[in-house]
C-alpha positions, -999 to 999 in steps of 0.1 A, spaced: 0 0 0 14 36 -8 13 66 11 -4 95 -1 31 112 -4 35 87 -34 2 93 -51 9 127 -51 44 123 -64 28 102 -92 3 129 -100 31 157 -98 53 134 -121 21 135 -147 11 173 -150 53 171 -153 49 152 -182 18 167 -201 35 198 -194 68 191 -212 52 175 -245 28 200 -247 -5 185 -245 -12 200 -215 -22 237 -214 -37 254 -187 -68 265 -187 -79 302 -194 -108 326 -210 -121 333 -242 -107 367 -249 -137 392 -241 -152 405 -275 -143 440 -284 -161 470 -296 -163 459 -329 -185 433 -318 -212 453 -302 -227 460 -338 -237 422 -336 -256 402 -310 -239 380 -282 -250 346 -278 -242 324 -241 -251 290 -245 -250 269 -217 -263 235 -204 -292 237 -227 -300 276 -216 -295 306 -244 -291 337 -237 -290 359 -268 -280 400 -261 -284 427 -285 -268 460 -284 -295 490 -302 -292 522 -306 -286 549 -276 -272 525 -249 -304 500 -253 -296 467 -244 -321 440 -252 -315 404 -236 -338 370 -244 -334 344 -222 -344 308 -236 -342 273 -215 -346 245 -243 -359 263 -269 -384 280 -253 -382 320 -244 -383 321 -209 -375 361 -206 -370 389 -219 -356 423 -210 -345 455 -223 -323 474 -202 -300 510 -207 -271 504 -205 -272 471 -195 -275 478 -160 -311 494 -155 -342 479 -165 -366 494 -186 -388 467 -197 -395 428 -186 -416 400 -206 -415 367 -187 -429 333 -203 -463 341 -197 -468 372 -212 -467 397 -184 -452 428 -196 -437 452 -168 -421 484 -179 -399 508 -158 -405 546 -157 -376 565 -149 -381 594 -126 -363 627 -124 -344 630 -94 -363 661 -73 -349 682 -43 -368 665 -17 -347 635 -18 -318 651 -1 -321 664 35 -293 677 38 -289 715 28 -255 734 24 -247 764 47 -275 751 71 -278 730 106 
């Protein structure tokens, strides 16, 4: 029976191996996709879920989200970061409204206590 200090030798002397002939390369990344590509969709696929994004005109950002074939959800966003519109798989349409941000928000006013 070995030790475990010889298994791991073993395994050491393997990566050793793959590493010198070359078969063996570490794994990394796909390189991110440049600026060039926002002109074009962007397509995720994963473990039988799609997500497809689109880049539109002024800073719209329009995802669909689809598990099997099916559209699950789907979102439109500014930016990418703040929602504007959401579909889910049964229709139901909710849509943001931005509001302006007005004085009463902050408390605090300058030169006062």
């Amino acid at each position: 029976m070995r030790s475990a200090s010889a298994y791991r030798n073993i395994a050491l002397a393997i990566v050793a191996a793959l590493a010198v002939t070359g078969t063996f390369s570490p794994a990394r990344a796909d390189d991110c996709p440049g600026a060039s590509a926002l002109d074009s969709s962007l397509i995720v696929e994963r473990d039988g879920r799609k997500v497809s994004v689109f880049h539109l005109a002024d800073g719209i950002v329009r995802t669909i989200y689809r598990v099997r074939g099916v559209t699950a959800l789907e979102t439109t966003e500014f930016q990418g970061l703040f929602p504007l519109e959401r579909i889910d798989d049964r229709g139901r349409r909710k849509t943001f409204q931005p509001r302006p941000i007005s004085r009463h928000c902050f408390l605090f006013v300058s030169g006062k206590r």
